[in-house]
N, C-alpha and C positions, 0 to 999 in steps of 0.2 A: 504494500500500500504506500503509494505515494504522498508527501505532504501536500496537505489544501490549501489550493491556489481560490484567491475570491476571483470573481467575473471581471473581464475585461471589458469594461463599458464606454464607447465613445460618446466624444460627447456632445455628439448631433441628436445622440438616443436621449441624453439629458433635455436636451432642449425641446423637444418633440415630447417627451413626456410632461414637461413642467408646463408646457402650453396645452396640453389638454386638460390640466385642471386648472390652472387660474388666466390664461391668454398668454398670449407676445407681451412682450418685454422683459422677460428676467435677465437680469445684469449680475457682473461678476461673481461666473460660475466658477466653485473651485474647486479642486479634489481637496480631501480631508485627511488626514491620518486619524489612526486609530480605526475599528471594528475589525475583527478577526472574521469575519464570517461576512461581512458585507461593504459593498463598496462604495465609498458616503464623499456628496459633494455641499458644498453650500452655496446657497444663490442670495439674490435681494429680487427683489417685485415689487414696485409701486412704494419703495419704499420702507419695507417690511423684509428682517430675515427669514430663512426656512433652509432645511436641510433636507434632502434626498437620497435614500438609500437603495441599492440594489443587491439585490440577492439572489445565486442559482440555487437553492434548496426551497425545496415547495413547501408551503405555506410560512414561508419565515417569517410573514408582517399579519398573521391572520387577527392576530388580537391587540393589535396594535390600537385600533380604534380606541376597542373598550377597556382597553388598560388607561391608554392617555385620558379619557372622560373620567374613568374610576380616579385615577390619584389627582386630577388639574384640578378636580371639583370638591375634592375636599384638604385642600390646601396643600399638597406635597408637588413641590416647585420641578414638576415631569412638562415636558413638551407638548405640546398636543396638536394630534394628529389629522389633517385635513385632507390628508386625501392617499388611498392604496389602490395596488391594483398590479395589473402582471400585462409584460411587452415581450410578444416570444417566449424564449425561456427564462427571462428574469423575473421574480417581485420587487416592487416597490414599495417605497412610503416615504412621504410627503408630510413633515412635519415645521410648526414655529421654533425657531431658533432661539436659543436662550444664550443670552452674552454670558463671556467668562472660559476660561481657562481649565483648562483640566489638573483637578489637583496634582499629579503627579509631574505635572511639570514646574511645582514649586518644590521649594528645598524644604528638605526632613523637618527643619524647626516649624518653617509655613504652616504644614501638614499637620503638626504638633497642633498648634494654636488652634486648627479649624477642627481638634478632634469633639470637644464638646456640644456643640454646633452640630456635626456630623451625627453624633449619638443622639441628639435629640429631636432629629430629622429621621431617620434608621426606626427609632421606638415609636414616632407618628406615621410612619409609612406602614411598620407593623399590624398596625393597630387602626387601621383605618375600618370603615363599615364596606362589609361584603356584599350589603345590599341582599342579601336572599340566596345568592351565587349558590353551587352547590358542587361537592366533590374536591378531590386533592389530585396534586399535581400540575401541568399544563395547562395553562388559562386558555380556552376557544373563544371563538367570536361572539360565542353565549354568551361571556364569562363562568361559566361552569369549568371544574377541573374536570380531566381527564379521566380520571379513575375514582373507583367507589373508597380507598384506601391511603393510607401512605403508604403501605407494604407493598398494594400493586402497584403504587406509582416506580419505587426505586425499584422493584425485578424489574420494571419494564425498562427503565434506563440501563440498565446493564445485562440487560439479553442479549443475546447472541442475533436474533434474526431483526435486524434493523433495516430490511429489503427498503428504499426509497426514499432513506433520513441519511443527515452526514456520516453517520454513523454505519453507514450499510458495511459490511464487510470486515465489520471493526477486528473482528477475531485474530486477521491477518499483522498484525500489529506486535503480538507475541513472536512473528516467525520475523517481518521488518524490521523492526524499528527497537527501540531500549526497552519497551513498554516487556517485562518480566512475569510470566501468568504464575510464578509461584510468590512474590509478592504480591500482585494482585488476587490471586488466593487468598493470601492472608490477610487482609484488609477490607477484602468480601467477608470472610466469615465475621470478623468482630463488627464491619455492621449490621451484620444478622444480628449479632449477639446485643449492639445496643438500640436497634432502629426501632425495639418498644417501647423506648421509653421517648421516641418523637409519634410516636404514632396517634395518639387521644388531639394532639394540637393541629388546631388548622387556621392559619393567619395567611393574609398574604405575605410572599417573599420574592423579592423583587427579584436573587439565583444569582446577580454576578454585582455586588454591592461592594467595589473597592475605586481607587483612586483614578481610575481612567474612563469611567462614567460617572463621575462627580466634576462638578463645574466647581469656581471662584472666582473673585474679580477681586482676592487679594484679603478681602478684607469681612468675606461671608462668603459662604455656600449659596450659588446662584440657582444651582440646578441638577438633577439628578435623570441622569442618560438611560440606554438601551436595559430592557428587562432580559432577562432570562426567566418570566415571570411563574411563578404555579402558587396552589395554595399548601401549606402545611407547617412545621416548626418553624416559628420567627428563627429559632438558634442559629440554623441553615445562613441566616443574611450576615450575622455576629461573629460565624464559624470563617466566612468570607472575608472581613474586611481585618479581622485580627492576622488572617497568613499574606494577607496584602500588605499591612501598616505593621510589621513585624518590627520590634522593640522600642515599640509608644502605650504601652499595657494596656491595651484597647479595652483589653474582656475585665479588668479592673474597673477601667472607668465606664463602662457600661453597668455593672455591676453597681456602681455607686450611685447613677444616675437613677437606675431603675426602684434602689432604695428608698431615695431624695424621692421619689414619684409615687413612694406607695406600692410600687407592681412588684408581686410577688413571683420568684419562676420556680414552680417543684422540680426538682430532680435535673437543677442546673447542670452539675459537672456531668450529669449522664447524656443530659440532651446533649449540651455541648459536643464532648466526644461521639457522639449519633452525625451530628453533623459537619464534623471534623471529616468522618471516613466516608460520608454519602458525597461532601463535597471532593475530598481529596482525592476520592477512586478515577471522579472525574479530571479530574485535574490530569491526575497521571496519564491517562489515557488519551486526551487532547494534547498534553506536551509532547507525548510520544509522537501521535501524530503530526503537528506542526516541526517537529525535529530540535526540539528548546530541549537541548537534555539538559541543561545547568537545574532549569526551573524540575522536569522533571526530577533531578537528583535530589536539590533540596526539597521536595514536597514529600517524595519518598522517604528518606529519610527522617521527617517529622512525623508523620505518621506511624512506619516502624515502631517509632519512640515513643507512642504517644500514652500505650497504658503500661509502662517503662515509670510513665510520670508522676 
C-alpha cells in the first residue's frame, strides 16, 4: 500500500465550482496548507472570506452541513457551511472563513497561554445539546450516529473489510509499511479491555481536536476547524489534544477546570486510557500509512507505556 496522495485539483475546477454556488467574481484564490485528507483553497466574494475543500473519498463532507449548524448555533466558534456537493470524482464544501492563525504555528509559550481558553472551548463543544440526535459514532447528514453502540462503532473502525473508505485494504500495511500487527495486537486487546468503561457516554467529539484545526489571532482562540466528528466519550477529544500539546499538562488543567465547573467525570483514569488506545491505534495506523515513522515511533511507544504508568 502506497502513501495517500490528496486530489490534484486545478484551478479552473475551483472556479467553476465557486461560481455555481455564489456567481462570478471570486478573487484571490489560494491553495492552503494543512488537511491531510483534502485539498483546501481560500477565496474572497463580494467581499467576504470562504474556504473550499476537495476531497476523493466518498462522502467526506456528508455532515458537514449539520455539524457546522449544530456547533455555529450554539456558540462554539466552527465555520459554517454554505454550500456541498461533488464535480466528477471529487467532494466539496464550501465554507465562511474564520480569520487567525493556526495554533501550531505559534511558539510553545503562545500555545501555553491559549491553553485555558482552549479547555474551556473543548468542555462547551463537549457538552453542547444533541438536539434528539441518536446513536454513537459517525455523524450522517441526519445527524444521527452510525451505530447502535460505542462497541460497534470502534470494531467497525478497525475491521479489516473497509471495501470503498481510505481505509480499504488497510491490512496491507502490516506487510508495507512500519505499521507492526503484533503491536497493534496488543493495543487492540487492552482496548477491549478498557472501551467499557467509554461505553455508557455519549457526547459529541469533534475526533481530531489538536493545534492544527485550532485558529488564533495571537491573543484568543478564533476558531475551531475540520471534525473528525461522531458521538460518544468526550475523553476521546482530551485523549487528542494532550498527545498533540505534549509537556503543557493539559489533562491536569482540564482536570482542574472541570473541578472549578462543578463537572464531575467517573472512572476518569479509565476512560482516559479507553481513549488513549481507541485514538492511538489510529494514529499508528494512519502514520504508517502516510510514511511519518518518527510520529508513528513516538505514538507507539507511548502507548506500549501507557498501563506501565
Amino acid at each position: 500500500m502506497t502513501e495517500y496522495e490528496k486530489p490534484i485539483v486545478d484551478i479552473t475546477l475551483v472556479e467553476e465550482t465557486i461560481s455555481e454556488h455564489l456567481g462570478d467574481g471570486a478573487a484571490e484564490i489560494t491553495p492552503m496548507q494543512g488537511g491531510n485528507l483534502s485539498r483546501v483553497f481560500s477565496f474572497n466574494h463580494e467581499g467576504q472570506g470562504y474556504v473550499i475543500k476537495f476531497s476523493d473519498l466518498e462522502g467526506a463532507y456528508q455532515s458537514e452541513i449539520y455539524v457546522s449548524n449544530l456547533l455555529s448555533s450554539q456558540g462554539i466558534p466552527f465555520p459554517r457551511c454554505i454550500g456541498h456537493g461533488k464535480t466528477g470524482n471529487l467532494e466539496y464544501s464550501i465554507l465562511e472563513k474564520i480569520e487567525g492563525r493556526n495554533l501550531a504555528d505559534f511558539s510553545a509559550e503562545e500555545q501555553r497561554r491559549r491553553l485555558p481558553e482552549l479547555i474551556r472551548i473543548l468542555t462547551r463543544l463537549n457538552h453542547i445539546d444533541l438536539r434528539g440526535a441518536r446513536g454513537y459514532g459517525w455523524i450522517g447528514a441526519s445527524g444521527d450516529g452510525a451505530f447502535p453502540t460505542w462497541k460497534d462503532y470502534w470494531e467497525s473502525v478497525y475491521a479489516e473489510d473497509q471495501t470503498g473508505s481510505f481505509w480499504e485494504n488497510w491490512y496491507a500495511l502490516f506487510h508495507t509499511s512500519c505499521l507492526e500487527k503484533e503491536v497493534f495486537d496488543e493495543i487492540y486487546s487492552r482496548l477491549t479491555a478498557y472501551s467499557h468503561y467509554n461505553e455508557p457516554h455519549r457526547y459529541f467529539i469533534h475526533g481530531d481536536f489538536h493545534q492544527w484545526n485550532i485558529l488564533s489571532d495571537g491573543s484568543r482562540i478564533t476558531g475551531i476547524l475540520d471534525c473528525n466528528c461522531a458521538y460518544g466519550d468526550f475523553l476521546v477529544d482530551l485523549a487528542i489534544l494532550d498527545r498533540h500539546m505534549d509537556g503543557h499538562n493539559v489533562v491536569q488543567a482540564y482536570q482542574d477546570h472541570q473541578a472549578q465547573a462543578g463537572i464531575v467525570i467517573p472512572d476518569f483514569n479509565e476512560r482516559l486510557k479507553g481513549a488513549y488506545y481507541f485514538k492511538g491505534l489510529d494514529g499508528l495506523r494512519f502514520y504508517a500509512k502516510m510514511g511519518w515513522t518518527d510520529a508513528y515511533a513516538y505514538t507507539r511507544n507511548f502507548l506500549l507505556g501507557l498501563d506501565k504508568s
